[in-house]
C-alpha positions in Angstrom: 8.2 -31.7 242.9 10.1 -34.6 245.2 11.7 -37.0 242.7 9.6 -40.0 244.6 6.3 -37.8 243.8 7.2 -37.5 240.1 8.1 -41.7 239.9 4.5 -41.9 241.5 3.2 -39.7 238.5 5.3 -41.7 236.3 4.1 -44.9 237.2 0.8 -44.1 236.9 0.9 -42.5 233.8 2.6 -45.7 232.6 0.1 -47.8 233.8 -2.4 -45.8 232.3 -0.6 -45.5 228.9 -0.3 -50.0 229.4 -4.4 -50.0 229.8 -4.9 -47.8 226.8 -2.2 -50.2 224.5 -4.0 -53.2 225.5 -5.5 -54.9 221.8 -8.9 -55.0 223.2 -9.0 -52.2 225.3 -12.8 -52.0 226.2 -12.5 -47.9 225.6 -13.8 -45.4 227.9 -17.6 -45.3 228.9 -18.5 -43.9 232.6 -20.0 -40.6 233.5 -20.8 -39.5 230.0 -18.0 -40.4 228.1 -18.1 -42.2 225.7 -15.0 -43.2 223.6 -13.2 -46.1 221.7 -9.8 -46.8 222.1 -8.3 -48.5 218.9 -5.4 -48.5 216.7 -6.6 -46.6 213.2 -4.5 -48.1 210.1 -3.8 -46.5 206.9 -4.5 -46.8 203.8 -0.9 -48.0 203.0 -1.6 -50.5 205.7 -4.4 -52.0 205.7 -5.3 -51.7 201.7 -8.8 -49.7 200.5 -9.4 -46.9 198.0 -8.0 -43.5 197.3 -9.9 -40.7 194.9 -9.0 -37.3 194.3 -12.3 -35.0 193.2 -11.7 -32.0 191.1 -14.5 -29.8 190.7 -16.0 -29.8 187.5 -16.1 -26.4 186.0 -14.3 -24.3 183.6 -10.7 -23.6 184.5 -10.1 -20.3 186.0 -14.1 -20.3 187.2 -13.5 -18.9 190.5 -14.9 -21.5 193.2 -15.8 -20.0 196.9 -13.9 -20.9 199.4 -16.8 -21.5 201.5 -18.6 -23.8 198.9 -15.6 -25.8 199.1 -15.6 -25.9 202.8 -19.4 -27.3 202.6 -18.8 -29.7 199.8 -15.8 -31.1 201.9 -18.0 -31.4 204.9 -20.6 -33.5 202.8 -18.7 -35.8 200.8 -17.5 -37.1 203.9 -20.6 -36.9 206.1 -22.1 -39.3 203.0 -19.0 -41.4 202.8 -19.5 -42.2 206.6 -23.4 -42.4 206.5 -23.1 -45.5 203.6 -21.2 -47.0 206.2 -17.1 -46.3 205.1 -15.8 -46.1 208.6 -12.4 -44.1 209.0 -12.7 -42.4 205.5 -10.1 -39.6 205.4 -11.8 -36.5 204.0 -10.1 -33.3 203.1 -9.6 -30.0 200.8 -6.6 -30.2 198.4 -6.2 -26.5 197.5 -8.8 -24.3 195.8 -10.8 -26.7 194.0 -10.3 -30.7 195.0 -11.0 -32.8 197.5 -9.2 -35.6 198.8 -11.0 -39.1 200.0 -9.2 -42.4 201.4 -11.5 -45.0 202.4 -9.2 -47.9 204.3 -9.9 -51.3 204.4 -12.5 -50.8 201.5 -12.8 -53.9 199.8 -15.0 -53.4 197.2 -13.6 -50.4 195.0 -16.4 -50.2 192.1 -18.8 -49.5 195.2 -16.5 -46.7 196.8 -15.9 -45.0 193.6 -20.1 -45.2 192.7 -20.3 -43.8 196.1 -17.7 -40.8 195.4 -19.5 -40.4 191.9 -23.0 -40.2 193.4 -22.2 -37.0 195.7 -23.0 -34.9 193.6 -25.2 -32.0 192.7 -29.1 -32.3 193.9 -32.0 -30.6 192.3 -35.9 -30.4 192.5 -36.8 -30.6 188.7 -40.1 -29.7 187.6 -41.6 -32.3 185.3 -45.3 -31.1 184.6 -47.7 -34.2 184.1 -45.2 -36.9 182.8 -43.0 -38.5 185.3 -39.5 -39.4 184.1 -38.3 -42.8 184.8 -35.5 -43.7 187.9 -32.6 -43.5 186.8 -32.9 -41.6 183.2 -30.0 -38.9 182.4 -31.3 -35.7 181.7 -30.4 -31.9 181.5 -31.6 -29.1 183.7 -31.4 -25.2 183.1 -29.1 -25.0 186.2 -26.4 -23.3 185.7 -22.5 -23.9 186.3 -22.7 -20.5 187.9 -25.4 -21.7 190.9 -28.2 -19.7 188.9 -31.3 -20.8 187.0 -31.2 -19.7 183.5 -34.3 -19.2 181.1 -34.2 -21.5 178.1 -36.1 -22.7 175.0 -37.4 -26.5 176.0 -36.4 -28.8 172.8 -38.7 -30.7 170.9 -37.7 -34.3 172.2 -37.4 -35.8 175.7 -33.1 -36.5 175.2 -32.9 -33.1 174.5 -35.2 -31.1 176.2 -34.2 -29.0 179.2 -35.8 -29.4 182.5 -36.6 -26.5 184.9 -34.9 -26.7 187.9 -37.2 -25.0 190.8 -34.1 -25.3 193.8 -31.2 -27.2 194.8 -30.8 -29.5 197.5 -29.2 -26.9 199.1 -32.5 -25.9 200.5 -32.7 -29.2 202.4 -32.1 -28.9 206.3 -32.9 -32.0 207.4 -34.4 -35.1 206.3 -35.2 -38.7 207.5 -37.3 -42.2 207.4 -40.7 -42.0 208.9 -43.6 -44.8 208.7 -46.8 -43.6 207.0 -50.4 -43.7 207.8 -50.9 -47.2 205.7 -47.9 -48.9 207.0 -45.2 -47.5 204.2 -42.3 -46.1 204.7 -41.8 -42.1 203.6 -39.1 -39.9 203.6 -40.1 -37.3 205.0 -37.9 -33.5 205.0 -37.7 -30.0 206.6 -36.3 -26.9 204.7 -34.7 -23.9 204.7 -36.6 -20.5 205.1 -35.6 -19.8 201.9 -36.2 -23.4 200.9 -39.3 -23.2 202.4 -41.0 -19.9 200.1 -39.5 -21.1 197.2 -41.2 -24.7 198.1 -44.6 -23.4 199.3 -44.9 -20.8 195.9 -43.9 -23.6 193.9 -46.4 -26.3 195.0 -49.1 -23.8 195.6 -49.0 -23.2 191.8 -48.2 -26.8 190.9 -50.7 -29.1 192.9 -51.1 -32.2 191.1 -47.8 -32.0 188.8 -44.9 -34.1 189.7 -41.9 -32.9 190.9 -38.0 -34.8 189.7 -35.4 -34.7 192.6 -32.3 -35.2 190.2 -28.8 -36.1 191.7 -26.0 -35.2 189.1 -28.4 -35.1 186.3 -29.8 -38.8 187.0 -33.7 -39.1 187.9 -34.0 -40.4 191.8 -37.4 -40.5 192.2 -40.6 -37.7 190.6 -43.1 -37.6 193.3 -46.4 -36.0 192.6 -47.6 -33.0 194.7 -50.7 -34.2 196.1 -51.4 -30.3 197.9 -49.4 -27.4 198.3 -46.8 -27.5 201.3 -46.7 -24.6 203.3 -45.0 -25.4 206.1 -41.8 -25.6 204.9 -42.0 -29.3 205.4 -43.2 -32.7 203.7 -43.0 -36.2 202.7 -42.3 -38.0 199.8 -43.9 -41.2 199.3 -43.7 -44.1 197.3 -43.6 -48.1 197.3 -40.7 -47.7 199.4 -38.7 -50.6 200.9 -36.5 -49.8 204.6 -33.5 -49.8 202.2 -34.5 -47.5 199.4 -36.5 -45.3 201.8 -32.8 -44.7 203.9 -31.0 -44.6 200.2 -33.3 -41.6 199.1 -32.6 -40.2 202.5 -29.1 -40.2 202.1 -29.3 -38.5 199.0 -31.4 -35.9 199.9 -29.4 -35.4 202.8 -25.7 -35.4 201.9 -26.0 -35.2 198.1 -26.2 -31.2 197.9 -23.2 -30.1 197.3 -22.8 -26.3 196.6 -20.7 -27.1 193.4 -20.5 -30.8 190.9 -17.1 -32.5 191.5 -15.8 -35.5 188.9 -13.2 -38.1 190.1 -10.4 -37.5 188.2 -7.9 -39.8 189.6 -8.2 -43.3 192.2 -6.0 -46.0 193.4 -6.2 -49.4 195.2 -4.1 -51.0 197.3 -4.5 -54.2 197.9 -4.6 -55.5 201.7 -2.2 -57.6 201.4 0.8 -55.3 200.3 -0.7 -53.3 203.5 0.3 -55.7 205.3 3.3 -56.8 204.3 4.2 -52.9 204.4 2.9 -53.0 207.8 4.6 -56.4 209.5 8.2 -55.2 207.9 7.6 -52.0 209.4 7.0 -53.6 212.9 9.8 -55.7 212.5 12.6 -53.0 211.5 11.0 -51.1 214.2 11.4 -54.0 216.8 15.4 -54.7 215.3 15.9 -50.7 215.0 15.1 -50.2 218.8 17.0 -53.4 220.1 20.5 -52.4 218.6 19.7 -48.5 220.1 18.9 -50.1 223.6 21.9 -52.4 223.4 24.2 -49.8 222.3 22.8 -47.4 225.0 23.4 -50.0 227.9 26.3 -51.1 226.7 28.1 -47.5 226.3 26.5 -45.7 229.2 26.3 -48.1 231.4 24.4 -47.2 234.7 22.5 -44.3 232.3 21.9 -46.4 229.7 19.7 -48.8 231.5 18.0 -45.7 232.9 17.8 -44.8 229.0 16.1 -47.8 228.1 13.8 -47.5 230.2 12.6 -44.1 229.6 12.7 -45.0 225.9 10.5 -48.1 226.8 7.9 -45.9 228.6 8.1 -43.0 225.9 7.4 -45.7 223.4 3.8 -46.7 225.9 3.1 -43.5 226.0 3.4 -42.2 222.4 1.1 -45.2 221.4 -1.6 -44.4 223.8 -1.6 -40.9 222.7 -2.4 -42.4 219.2 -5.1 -44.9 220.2 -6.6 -42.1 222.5 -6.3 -39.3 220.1 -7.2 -41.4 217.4 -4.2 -40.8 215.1 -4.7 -43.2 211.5 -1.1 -44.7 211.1 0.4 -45.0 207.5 4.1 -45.7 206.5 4.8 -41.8 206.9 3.5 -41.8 210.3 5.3 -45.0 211.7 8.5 -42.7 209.9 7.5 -40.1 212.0 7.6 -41.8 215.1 10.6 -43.9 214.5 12.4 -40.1 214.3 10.9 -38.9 216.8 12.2 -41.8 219.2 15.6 -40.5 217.8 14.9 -37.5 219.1 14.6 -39.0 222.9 17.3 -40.4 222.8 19.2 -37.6 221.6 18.1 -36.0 224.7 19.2 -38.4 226.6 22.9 -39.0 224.7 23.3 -35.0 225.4 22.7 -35.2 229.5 24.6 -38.4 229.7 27.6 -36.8 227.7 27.3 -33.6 230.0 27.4 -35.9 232.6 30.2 -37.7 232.0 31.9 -34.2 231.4 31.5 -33.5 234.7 32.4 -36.7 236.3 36.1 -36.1 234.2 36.0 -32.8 235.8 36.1 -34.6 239.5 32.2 -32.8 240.7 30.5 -34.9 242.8 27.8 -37.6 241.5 24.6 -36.1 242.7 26.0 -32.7 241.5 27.2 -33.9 238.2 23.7 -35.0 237.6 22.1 -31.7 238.5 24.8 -29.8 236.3 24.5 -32.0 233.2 20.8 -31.7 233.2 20.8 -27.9 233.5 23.5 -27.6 230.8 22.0 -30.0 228.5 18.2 -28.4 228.6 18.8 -26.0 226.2 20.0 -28.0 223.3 17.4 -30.4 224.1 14.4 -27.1 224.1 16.2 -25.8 221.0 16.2 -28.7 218.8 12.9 -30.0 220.0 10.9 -26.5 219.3 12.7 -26.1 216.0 11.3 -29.7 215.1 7.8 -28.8 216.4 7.9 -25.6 213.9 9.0 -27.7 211.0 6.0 -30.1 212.3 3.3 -27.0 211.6 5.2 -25.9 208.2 4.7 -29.7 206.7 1.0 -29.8 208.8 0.1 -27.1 206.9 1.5 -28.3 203.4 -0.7 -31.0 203.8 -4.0 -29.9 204.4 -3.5 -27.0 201.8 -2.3 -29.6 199.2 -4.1 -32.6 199.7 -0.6 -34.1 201.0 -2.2 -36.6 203.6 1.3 -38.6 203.6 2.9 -35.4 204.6 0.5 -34.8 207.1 0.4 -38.5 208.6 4.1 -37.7 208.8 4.3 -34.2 210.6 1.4 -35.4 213.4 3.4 -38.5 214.7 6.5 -36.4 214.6 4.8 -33.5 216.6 3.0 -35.9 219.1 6.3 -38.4 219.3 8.4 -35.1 220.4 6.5 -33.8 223.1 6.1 -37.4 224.7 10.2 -37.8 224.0 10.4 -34.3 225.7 8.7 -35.6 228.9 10.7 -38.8 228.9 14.0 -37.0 229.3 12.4 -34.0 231.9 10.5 -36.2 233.7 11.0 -40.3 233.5 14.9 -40.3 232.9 15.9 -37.4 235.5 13.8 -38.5 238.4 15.1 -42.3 237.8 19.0 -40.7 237.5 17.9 -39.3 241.2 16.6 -42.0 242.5 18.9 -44.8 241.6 22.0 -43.0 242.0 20.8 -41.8 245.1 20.8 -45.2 246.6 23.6 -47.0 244.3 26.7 -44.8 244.8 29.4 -46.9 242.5 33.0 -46.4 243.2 34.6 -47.4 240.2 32.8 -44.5 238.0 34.5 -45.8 235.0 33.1 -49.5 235.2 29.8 -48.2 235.8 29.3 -44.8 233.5 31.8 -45.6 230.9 34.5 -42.2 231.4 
């Protein structure tokens, strides 16, 4: 491509990238597509709540790796759906789960939210409806199977039956009734659905407990048998307890019960104090490079500056588009990674000089330094990438979400540093130098 093609692709690109960094960027919503365009904080920048959920069964119980996979999926599907927005959700090993709520400022709530997400069950409770809220033990099994036992004598000690799990449920919502009320009403399973119909069909009449982690919800009575694998559960419902049962019934069967066994807050303001001195180094750190560069290179190092100013657009937008959620690790990440553009940069302008000492001519010069520089630039750049995916990888499988924040900026920061140097600073070498031909090459390129 003609170097004044690939400034047109450049500018527009840049342009683009300035749109997307605007601070209230309006997002993107034409022809079906509809996205939001913000900067996503940390929760080392902006403060909030971080709990690490273990499961809670014997050590060395072995724990499907699918079960996990679900429970992950619904702790944070419930997270978001009592309205945490940007929760971080993710599996730490073979048996915990990792959640980071930022900007959470109420911490008691959050953790009562983590504690709730639990296990559900449909308890059978005969004639004599337990109260909301009472604790009380079920026959379910750590295993995931119903065991016979002996009911006790008194209610603190006797064990309830549990008929299924919430497992059962596959979808559930908030419907008016016939009288005005609102109902929860639910769909289940097949399997759900013949364990539901032979239960109520021998149970008309009875009430039935839905228990989450051992804590009565709510006993309905069965008022006929449900067939249909389908039903409501009524009550004196208001909007906001109606959508709070919904909410348990739908994201409060997890496979397996999980305890929080460790949680930290950090206060908002040490997010942003972490956050404005990390702006600031970053703004001081970049100067001094961009000085230095113009100052030693000369003519290139302009050229440098500018291709560092557009990587730095560019790299941002790719965060706001994506979304990536900045922490401290991340803005580490990307602070490197702008060391690695202008590594490529210092390696063609040194090959250039090179050749300019060797008496080539300036247009070849350029051509010749770029070609001989490329493959330190690929090399080192794809052996970063690779270290990227190793310390990805470490942090999903380990819960290491710092580690992670860290290896995504890096990863994204490089490929955008890599198409500053091929693209933005060899087409503006080109160009400029193709017009400005300096006579004093040691005034204006520093040899």
């Amino acid at each position: 491509m003609k170097p004044y093609r690939m400034l047109a692709l450049t500018i527009v690109i840049a342009a683009i990238a300035i749109w997307m960094d605007l601070p209230n960027n309006p997002g993107i919503h034409i022809a079906g597509i509809d996205r939001e365009i913000e900067t996503r904080l940390g929760l080392d920048l902006v403060g909030g709540v971080q709990a690490l959920l273990e499961a809670d069964l014997p050590e060395g119980t072995e724990i499907d790796a699918e079960s996990m996979r679900t429970a992950t999926r619904i702790v944070e599907n419930r997270v978001n759906a009592l309205g945490v927005t940007e929760a971080v959700v993710q599996q730490a090993g073979d048996r915990r789960i990792v959640v980071e709520l930022p900007g959470e400022t109420d911490p008691e709530k959050a953790l009562e939210t983590l504690k709730q997400t639990g296990l559900l069950e449909f308890v059978e409770m005969d004639y004599s409806p337990l109260p909301d809220g009472m604790i009380i033990k079920t026959d379910f099994a750590v295993g995931g199977e119903v065991e016979s036992t002996e009911e006790q004598s008194s209610d603190e000690e006797k064990i309830y039956h549990t008929v299924m799990t919430g497992a059962t449920i596959k979808n559930v919502g908030v419907t008016t009734g016939p009288a005005g009320g609102y109902e929860v009403a639910f769909e289940l399973t097949d399997e759900g659905a013949r364990l539901f119909s032979e239960y109520t069909t021998a149970n008309s009449g009875k009430f039935l407990g839905i228990v989450l982690d051992k804590e009565v919800v709510s006993a309905p009575r069965i008022d006929e048998p449900i067939t249909e694998g389908s039903g409501v559960i009524r009550g004196d419902f208001t909007i906001e307890e109606a959508n709070s049962l919904a909410i348990q019934l739908r994201y409060g069967s997890l496979p397996i019960p999980f305890i929080i066994v460790e949680s930290r807050t950090v206060g908002p303001t040490l997010g942003q104090d972490s956050l404005s001195q990390s702006l600031l180094a970053g703004v001081i750190g970049l100067t001094i490079i961009m000085l230095f560069m113009a100052l030693y290179y000369r003519i290139p190092g302009v050229i440098a500056d500018v291709s560092i100013i557009i990587y730095a657009l560019l790299a941002f937008a790719l965060f706001r588009f994506i979304p990536v959620t900045l922490t401290l690790p991340g803005i580490a990440g990307l602070i490197l990674s702008t060391g690695s553009a202008l590594d490529a940069n210092i390696l063609i302008f040194e090959r250039l000089k090179e050749e300019l000492r060797n008496g080539r001519r300036l247009n070849q010069a350029i051509e010749i330094a770029w070609y001989r520089a490329w493959p330190s630039i690929r090399d080192s750049n794809i052996a970063t990438l690779i270290t990227c995916a190793i310390l990805f990888w470490f942090g999903s499988s380990f819960g290491a979400t710092l580690v992670k924040g860290f290896s995504l900026t890096l990863a994204l920061g490089v490929a955008v540093s890599l198409f500053a140097a091929a693209v933005v600073t060899r087409t503006l070498l080109r160009i400029i130098l193709g017009y400005f031909k300096p006579v004093n090459l040691e005034r204006w390129f520093g040899i």
